[in-house]
MDTraj code that builds the backbone (N, CA, C; nanometers):
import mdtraj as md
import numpy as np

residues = "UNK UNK UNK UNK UNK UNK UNK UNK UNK UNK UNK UNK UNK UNK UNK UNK UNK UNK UNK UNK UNK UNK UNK UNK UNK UNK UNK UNK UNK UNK UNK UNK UNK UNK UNK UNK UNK UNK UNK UNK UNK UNK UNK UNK UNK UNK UNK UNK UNK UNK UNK UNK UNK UNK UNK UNK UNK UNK UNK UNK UNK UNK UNK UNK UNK UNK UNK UNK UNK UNK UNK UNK UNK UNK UNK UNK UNK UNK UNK UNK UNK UNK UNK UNK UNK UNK UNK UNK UNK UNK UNK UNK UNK UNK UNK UNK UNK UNK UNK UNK UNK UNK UNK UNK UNK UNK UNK UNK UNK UNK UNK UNK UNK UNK UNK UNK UNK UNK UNK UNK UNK UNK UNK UNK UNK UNK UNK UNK UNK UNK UNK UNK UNK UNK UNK UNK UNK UNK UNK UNK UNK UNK UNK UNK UNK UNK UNK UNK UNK UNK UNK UNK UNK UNK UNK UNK UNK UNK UNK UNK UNK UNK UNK UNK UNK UNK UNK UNK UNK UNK UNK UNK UNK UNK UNK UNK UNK UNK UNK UNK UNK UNK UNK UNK UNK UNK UNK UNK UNK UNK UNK UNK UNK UNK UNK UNK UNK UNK UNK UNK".split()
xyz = np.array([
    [25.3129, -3.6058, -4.8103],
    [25.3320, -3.7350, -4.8766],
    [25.2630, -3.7361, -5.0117],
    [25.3168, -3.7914, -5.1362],
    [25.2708, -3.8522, -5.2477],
    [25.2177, -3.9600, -5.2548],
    [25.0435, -3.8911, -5.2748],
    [24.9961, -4.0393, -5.2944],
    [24.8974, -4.0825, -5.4316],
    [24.9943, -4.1838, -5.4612],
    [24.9202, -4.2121, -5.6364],
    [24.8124, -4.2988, -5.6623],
    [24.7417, -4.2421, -5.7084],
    [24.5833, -4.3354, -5.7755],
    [24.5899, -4.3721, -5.9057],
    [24.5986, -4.5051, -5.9521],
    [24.5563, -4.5489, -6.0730],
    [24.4373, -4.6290, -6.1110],
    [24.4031, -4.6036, -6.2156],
    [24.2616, -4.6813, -6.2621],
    [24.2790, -4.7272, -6.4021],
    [24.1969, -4.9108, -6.4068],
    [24.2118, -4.9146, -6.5339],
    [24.0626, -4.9438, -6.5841],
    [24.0275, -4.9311, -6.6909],
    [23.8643, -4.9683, -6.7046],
    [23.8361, -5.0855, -6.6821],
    [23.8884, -5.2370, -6.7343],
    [23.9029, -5.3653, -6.7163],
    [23.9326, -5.3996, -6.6868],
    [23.9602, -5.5421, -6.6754],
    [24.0447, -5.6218, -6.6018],
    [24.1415, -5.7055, -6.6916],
    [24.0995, -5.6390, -6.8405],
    [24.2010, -5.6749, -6.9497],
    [24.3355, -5.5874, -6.9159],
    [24.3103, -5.4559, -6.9040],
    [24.4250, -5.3363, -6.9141],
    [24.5175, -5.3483, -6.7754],
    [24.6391, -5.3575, -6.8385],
    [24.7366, -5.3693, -6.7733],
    [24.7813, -5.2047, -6.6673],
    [24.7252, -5.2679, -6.5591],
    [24.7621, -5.1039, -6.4826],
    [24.9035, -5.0750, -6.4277],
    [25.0154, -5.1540, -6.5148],
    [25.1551, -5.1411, -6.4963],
    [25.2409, -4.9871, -6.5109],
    [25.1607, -4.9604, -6.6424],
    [25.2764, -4.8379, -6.6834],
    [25.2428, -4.6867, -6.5686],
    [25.0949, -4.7166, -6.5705],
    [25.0271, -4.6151, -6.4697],
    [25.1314, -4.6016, -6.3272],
    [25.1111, -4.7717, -6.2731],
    [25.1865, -4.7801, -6.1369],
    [25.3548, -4.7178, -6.1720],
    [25.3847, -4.7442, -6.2543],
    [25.5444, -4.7219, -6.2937],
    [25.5200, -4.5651, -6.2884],
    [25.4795, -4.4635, -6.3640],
    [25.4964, -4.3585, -6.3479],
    [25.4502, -4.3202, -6.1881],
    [25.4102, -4.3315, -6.1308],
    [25.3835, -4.2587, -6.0091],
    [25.4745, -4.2998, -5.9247],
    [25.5125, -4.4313, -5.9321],
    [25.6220, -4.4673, -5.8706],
    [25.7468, -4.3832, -5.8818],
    [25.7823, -4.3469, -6.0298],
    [25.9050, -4.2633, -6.1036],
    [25.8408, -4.1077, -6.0160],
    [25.7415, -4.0675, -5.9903],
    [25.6955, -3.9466, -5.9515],
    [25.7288, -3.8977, -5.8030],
    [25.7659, -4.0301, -5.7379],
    [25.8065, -4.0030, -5.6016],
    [25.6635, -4.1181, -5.4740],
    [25.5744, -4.1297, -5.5636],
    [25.4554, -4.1658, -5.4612],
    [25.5121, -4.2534, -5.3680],
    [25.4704, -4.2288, -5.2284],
    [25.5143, -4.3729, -5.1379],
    [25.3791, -4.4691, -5.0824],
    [25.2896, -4.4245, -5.1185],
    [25.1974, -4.5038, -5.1968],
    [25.1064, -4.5199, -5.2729],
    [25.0254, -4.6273, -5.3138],
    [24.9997, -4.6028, -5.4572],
    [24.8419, -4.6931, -5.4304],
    [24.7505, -4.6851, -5.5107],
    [24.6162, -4.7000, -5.4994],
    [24.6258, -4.7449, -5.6604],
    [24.5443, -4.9056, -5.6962],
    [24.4923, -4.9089, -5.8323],
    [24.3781, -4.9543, -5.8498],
    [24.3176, -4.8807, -5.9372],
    [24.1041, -4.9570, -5.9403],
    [24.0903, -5.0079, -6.0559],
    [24.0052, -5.0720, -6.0815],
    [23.9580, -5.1703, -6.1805],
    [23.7796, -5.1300, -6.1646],
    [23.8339, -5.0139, -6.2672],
    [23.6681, -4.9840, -6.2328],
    [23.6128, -4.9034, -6.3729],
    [23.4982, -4.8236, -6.4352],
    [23.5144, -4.7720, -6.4943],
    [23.5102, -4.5901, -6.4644],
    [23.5546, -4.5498, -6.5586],
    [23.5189, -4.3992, -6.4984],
    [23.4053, -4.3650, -6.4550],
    [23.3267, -4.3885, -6.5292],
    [23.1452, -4.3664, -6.5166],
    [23.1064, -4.4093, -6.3640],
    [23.1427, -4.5271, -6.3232],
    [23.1144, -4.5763, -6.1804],
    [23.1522, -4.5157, -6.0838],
    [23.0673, -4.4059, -5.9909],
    [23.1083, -4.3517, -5.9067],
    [23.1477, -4.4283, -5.7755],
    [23.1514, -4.5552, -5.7311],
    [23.1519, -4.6155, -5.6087],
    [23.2375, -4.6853, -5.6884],
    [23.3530, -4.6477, -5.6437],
    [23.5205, -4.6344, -5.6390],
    [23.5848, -4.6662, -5.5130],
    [23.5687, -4.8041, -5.4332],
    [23.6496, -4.8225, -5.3373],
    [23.7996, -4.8187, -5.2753],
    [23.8712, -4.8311, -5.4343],
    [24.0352, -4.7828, -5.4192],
    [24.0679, -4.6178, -5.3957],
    [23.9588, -4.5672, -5.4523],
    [23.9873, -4.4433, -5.4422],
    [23.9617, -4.3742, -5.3270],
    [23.8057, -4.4432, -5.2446],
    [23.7736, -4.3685, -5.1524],
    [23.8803, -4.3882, -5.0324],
    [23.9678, -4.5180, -5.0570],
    [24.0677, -4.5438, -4.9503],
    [24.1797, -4.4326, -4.9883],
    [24.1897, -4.3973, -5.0980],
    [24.3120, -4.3360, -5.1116],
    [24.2959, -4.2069, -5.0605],
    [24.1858, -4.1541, -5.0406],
    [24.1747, -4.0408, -5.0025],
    [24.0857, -4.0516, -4.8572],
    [24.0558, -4.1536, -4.8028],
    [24.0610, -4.1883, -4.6518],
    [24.1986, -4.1592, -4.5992],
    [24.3057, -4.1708, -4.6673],
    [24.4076, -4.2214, -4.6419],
    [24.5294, -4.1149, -4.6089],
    [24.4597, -4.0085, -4.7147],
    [24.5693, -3.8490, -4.7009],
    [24.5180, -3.7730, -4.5602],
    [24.6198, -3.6886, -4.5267],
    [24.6267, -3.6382, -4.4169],
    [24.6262, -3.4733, -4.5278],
    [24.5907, -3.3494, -4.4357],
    [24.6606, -3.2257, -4.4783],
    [24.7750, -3.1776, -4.5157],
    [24.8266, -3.1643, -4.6486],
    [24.9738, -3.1555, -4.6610],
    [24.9865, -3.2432, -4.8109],
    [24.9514, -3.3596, -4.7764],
    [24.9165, -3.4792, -4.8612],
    [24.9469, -3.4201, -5.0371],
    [24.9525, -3.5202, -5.1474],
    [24.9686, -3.4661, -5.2756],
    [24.9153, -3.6034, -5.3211],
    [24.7715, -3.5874, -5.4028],
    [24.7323, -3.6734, -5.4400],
    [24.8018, -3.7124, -5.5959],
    [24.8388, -3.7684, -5.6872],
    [24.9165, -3.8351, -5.7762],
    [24.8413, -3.8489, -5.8578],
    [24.7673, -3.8265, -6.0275],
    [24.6805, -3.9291, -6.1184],
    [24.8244, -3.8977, -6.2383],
    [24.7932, -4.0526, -6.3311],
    [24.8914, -4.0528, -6.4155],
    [24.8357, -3.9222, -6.5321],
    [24.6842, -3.9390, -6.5481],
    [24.5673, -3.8489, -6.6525],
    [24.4642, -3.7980, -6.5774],
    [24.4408, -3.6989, -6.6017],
    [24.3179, -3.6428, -6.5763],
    [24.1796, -3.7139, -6.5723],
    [24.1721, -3.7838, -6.6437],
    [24.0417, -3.9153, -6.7138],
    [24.0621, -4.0225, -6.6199],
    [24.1608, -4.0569, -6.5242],
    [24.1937, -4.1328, -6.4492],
    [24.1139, -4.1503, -6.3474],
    [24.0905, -4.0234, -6.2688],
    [24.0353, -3.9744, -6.1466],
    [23.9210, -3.9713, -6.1639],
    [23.8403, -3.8950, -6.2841],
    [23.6767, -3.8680, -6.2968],
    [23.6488, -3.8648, -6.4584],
    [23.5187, -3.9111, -6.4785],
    [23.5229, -3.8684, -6.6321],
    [23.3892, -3.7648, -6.6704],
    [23.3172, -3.7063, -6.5412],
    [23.2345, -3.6232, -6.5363],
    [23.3087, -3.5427, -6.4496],
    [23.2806, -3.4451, -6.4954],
    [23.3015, -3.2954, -6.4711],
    [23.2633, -3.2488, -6.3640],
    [23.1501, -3.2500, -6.3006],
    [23.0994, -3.2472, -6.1558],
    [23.1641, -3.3454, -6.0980],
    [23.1575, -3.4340, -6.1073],
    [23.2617, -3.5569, -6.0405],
    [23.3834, -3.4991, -5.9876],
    [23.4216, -3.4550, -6.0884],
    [23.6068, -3.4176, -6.0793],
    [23.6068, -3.3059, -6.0175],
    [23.5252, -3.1755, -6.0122],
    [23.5724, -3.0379, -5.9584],
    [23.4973, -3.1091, -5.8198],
    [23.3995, -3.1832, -5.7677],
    [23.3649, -3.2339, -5.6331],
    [23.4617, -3.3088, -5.5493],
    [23.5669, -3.3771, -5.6659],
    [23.6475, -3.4477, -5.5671],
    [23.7791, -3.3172, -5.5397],
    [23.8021, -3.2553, -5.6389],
    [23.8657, -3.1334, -5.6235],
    [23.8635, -3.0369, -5.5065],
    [23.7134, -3.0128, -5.5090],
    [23.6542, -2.9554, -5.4029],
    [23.7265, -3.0080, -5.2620],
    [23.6526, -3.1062, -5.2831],
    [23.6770, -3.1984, -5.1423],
    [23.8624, -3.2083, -5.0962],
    [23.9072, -3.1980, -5.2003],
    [24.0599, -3.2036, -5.1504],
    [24.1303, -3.0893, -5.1258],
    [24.0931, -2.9916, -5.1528],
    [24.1457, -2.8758, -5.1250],
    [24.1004, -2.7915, -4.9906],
    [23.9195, -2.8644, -4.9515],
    [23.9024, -2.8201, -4.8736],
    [23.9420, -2.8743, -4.7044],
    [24.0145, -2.9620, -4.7686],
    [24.1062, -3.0664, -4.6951],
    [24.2101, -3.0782, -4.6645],
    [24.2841, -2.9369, -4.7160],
    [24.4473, -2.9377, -4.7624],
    [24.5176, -3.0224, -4.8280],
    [24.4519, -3.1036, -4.9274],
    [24.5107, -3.2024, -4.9984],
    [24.5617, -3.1429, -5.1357],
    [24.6566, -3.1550, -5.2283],
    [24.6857, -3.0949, -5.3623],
    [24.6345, -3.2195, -5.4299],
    [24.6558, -3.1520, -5.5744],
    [24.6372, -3.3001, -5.6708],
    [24.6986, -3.2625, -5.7980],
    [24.8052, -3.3448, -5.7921],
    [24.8931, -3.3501, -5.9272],
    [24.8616, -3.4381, -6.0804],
    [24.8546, -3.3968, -6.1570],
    [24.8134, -3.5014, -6.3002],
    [24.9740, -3.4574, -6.3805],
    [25.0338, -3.6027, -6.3705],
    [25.1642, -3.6213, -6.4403],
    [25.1450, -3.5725, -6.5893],
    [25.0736, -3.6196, -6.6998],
    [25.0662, -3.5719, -6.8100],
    [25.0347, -3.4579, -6.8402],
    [24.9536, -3.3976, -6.7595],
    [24.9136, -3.2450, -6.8096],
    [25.0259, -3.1559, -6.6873],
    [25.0095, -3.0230, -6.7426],
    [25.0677, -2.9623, -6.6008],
    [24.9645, -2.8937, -6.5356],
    [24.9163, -2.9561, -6.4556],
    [24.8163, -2.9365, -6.3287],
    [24.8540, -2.9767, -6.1952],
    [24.8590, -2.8754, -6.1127],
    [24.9181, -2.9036, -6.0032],
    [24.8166, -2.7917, -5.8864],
    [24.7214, -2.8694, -5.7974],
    [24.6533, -2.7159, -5.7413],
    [24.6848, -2.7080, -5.6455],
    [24.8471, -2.7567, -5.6010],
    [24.9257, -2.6700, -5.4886],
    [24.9928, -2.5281, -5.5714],
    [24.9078, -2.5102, -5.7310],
    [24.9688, -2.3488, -5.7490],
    [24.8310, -2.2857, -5.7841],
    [24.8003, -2.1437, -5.8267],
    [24.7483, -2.0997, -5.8173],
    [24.7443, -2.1136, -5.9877],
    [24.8029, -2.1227, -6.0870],
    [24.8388, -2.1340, -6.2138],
    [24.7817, -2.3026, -6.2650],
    [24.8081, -2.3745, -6.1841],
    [24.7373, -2.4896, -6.1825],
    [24.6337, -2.5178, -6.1078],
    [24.5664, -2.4736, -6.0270],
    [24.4268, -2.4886, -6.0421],
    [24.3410, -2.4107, -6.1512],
    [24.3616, -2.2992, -6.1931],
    [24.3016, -2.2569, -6.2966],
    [24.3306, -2.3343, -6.4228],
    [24.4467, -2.4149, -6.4318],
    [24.4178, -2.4608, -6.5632],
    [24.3537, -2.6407, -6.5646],
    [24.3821, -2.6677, -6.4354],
    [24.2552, -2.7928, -6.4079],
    [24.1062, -2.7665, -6.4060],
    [24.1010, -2.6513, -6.4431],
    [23.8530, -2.6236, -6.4208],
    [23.9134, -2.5806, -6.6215],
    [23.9944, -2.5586, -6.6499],
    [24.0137, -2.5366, -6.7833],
    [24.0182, -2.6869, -6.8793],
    [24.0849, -2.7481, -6.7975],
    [24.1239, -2.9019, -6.8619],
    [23.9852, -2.9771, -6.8481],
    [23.9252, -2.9629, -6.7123],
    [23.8032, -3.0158, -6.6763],
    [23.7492, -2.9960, -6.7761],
    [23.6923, -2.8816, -6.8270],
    [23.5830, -2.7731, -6.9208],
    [23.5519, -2.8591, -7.0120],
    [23.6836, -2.8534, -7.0972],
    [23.7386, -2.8999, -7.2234],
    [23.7338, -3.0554, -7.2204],
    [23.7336, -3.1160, -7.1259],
    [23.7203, -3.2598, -7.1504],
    [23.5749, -3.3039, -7.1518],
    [23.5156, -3.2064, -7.0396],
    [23.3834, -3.2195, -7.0451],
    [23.3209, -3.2366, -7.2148],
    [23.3240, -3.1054, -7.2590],
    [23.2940, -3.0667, -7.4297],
    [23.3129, -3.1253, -7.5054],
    [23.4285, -3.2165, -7.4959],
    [23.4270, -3.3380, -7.5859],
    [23.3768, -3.4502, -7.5714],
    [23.3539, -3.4742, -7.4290],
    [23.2627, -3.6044, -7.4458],
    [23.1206, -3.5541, -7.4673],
    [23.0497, -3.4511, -7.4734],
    [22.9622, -3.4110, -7.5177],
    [22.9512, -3.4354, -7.6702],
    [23.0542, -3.2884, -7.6951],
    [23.0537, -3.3764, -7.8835],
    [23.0826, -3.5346, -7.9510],
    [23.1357, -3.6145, -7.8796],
    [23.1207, -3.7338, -7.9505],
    [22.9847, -3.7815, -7.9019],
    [22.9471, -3.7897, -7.7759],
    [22.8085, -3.8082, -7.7620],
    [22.7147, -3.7875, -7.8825],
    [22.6586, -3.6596, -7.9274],
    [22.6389, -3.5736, -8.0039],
    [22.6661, -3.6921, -8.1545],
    [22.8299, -3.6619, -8.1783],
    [22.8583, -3.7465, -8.3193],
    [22.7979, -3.9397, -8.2913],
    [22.7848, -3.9774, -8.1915],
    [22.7227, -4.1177, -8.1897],
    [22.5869, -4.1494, -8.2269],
    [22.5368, -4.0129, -8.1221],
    [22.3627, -4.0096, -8.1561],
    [22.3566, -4.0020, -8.3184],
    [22.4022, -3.8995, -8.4043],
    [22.3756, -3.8667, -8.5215],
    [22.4489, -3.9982, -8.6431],
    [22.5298, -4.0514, -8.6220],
    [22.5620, -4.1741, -8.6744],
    [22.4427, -4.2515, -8.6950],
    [22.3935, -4.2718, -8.5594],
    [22.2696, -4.3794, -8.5624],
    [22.1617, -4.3361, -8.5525],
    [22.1538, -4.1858, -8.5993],
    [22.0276, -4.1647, -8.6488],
    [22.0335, -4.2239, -8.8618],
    [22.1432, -4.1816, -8.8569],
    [22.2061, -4.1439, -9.0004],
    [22.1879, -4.2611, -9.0569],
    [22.2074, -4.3886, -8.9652],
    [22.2406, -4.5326, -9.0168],
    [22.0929, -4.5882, -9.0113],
    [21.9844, -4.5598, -8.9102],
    [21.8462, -4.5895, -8.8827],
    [21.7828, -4.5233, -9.0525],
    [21.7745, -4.3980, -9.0784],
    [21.7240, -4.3699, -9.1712],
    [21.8038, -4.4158, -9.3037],
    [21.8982, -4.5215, -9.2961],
    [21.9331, -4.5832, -9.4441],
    [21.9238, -4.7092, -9.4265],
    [21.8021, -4.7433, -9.2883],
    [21.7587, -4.9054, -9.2877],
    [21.8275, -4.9734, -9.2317],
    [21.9310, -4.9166, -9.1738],
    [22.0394, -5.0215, -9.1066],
    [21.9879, -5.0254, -8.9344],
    [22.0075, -5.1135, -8.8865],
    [21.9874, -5.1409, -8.6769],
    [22.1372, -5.1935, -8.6603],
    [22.0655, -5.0847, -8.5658],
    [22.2315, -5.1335, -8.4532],
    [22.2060, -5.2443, -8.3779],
    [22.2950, -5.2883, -8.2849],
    [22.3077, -5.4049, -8.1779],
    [22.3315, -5.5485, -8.2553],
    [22.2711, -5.6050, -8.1476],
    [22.3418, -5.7515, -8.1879],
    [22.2492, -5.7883, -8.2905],
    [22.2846, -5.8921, -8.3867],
    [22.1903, -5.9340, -8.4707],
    [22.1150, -6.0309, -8.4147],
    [22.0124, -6.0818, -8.4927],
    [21.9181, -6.1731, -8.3981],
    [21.9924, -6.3115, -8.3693],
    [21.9142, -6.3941, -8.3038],
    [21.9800, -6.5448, -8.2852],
    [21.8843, -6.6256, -8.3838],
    [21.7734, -6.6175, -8.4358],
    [21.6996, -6.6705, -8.5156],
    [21.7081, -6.5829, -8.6746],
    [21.7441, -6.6769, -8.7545],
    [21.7392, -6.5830, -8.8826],
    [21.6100, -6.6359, -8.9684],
    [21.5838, -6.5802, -9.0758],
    [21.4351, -6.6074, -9.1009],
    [21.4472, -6.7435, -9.1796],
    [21.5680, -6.7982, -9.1933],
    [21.5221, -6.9774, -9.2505],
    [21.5385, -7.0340, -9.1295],
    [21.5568, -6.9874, -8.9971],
    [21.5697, -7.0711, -8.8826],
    [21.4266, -7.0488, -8.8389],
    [21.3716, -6.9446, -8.8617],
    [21.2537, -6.9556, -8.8331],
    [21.1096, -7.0293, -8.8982],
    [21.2032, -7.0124, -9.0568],
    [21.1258, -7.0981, -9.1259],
    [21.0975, -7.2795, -9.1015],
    [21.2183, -7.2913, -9.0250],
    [21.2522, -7.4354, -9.0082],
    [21.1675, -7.4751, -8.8926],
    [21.1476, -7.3538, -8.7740],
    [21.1034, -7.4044, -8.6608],
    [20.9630, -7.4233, -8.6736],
    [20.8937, -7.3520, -8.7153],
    [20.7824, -7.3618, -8.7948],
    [20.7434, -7.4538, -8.8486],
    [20.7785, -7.5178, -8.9455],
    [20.7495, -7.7177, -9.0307],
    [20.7891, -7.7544, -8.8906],
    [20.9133, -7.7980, -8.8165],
    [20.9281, -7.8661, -8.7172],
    [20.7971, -7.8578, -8.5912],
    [20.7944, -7.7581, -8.5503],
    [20.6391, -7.7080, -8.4890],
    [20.5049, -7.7901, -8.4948],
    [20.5191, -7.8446, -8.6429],
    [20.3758, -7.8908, -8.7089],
    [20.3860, -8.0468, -8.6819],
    [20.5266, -8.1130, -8.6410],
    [20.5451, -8.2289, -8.6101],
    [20.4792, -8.2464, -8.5241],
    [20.3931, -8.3358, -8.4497],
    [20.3334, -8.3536, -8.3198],
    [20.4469, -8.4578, -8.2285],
    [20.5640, -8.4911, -8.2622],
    [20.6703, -8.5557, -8.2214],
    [20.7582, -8.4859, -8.1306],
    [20.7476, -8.3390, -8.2412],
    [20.8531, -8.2640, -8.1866],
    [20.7905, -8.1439, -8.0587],
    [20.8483, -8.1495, -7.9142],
    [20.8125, -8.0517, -7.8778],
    [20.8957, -7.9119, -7.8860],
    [20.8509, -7.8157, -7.8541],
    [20.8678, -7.6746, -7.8599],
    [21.0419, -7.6840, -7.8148],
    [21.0690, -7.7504, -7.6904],
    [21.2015, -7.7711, -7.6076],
    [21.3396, -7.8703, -7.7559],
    [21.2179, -7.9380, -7.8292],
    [21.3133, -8.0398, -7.8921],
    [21.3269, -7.9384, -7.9827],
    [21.2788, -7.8468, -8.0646],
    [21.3062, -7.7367, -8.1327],
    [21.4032, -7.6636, -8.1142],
    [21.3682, -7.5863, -7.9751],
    [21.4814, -7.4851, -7.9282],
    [21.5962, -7.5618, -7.9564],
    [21.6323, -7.7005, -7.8715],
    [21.7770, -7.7571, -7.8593],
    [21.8171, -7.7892, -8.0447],
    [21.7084, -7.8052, -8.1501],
    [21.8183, -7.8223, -8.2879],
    [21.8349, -7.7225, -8.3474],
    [21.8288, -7.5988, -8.3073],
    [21.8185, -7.4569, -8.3127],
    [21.9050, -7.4271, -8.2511],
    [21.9668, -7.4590, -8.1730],
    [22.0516, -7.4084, -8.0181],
    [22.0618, -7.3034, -7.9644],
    [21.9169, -7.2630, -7.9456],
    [21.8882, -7.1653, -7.8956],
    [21.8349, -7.1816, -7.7187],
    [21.7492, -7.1459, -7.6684],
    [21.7139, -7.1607, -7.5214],
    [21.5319, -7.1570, -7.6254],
    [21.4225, -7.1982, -7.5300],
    [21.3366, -7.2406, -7.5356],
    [21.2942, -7.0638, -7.5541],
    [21.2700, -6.9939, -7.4015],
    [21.2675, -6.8964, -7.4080],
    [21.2908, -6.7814, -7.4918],
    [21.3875, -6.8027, -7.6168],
    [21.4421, -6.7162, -7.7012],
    [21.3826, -6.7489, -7.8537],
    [21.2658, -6.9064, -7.8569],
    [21.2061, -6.9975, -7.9439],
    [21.0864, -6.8387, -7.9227],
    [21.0722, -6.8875, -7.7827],
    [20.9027, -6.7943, -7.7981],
    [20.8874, -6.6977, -7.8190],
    [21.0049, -6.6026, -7.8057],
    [21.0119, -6.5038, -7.8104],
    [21.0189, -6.4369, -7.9805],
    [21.0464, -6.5058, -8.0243],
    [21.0539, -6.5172, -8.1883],
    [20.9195, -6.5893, -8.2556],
    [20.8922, -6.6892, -8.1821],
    [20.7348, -6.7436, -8.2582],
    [20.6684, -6.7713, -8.1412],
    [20.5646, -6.6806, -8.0775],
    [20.4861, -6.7028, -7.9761],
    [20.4008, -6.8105, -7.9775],
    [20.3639, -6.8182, -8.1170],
    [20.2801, -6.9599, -8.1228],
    [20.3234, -7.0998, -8.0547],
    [20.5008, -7.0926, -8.0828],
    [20.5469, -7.1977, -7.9913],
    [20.5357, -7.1908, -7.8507],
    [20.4909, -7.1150, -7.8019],
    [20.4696, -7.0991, -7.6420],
    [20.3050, -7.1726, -7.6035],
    [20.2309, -7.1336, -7.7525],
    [20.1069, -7.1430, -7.6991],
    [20.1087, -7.3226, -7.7403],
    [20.1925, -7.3636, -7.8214],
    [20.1882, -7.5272, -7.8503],
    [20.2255, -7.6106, -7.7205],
    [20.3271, -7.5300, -7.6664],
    [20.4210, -7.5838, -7.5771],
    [20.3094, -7.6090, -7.4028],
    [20.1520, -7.5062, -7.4073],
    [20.1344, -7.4883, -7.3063],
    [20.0013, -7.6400, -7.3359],
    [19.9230, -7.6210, -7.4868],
    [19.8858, -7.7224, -7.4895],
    [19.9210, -7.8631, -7.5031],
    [20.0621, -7.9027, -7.5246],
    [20.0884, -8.0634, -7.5439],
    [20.1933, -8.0153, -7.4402],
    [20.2555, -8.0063, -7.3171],
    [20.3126, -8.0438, -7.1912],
    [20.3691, -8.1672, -7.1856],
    [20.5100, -8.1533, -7.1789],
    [20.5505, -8.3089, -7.1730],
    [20.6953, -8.2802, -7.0864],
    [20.6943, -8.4009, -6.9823],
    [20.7692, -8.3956, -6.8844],
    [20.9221, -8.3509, -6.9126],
    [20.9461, -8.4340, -7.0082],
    [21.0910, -8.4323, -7.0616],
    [21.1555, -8.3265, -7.0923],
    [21.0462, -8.2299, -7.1391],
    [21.0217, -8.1153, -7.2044],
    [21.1050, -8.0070, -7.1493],
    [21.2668, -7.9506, -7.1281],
    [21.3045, -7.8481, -7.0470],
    [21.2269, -7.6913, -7.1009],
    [21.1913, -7.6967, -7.2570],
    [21.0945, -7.5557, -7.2021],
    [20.9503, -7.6298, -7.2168],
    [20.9017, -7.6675, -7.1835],
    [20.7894, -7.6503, -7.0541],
    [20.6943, -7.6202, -6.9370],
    [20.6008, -7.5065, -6.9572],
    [20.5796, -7.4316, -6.8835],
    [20.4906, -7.5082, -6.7534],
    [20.4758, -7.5182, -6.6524],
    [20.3928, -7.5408, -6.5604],
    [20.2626, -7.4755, -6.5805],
])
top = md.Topology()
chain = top.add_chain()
for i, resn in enumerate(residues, 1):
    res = top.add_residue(resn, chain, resSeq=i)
    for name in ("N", "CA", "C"):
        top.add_atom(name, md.element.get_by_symbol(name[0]), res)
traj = md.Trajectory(xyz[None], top)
């Protein structure tokens, strides 16, 4: 029996065209995950291969489908062959019910491996590249330095507490202190009920 596994990374990506080809491939049934490659605890998958008997022909539309580590993939490999299971990848020609296609699946493996290495590799050096011309990555802050300037005079109000800050800021209280600790230490001496950041 043909049996097809599809995976999509999100729950944005449409796992239609995937199901359509395996369907066109013969599968009589079909397995789809919503998972990412990286995540080894893969419940569609572990059913799909609960599911084959000896004889069996496991189905991926891509190679990248099934595993995106290399040990990953020759382990589940492993495991299926030592099982009498084959495993077909529609886009490439890999098939290790031949002897011609399993050698060129630890070849395809290799090679996919090596490249996610080298972009690895090209990411690190980007952001080394971008660190030493002053630039940071990630998100930018939530306080910019006239918001901080602002919270600060507001701070000095004895009206205003630390909580009435955060909210004309619209920030969270927590994300106030974390940016001007002093507001934590105002907030612990004037305590006021109303106060949602307010520490006990």
């Amino acid at each position: 029996m043909l049996v097809g596994y599809g995976r999509v990374s999100t729950r944005d990506q449409n796992p239609e065209m995937q199901d359509q080809a395996l369907r066109g491939a013969g599968c009589e049934r079909i397995f789809i995950e919503r998972a990412s490659g990286a995540q080894r605890d893969r419940p569609h998958l572990a059913a799909a291969l609960d599911f084959m008997r000896d004889g069996d022909v496991l189905v991926v539309w891509k190679l990248d489908r099934l595993a995106r580590s290399l040990r990953h993939l020759l382990e589940t490999a492993a495991d299926l062959e030592s099982r009498g299971i084959g495993l077909r990848v529609l886009t490439q020609p890999i098939d290790t019910t031949t002897s011609g296609g399993r050698m060129l699946f630890a070849i395809c493996g290799a090679i996919a491996e090596f490249e996610r290495e080298l972009t690895r590799e090209r990411t690190y050096a980007g952001l080394a590249s971008a660190k030493a011309r002053g630039k940071k990555g990630g998100r930018p802050p939530s306080l910019s330095a006239n918001d901080l300037t602002a919270a600060r005079a507001m701070l000095r109000d004895p009206e205003l507490s630390a909580g009435d800050v955060a909210r004309r800021l619209r920030v969270s209280p927590s994300t106030l202190y974390r940016h001007l600790p002093a507001a934590k230490s105002a907030a612990l001496e004037k305590p006021s009920e109303d106060d949602p950041g307010r520490i006990p």
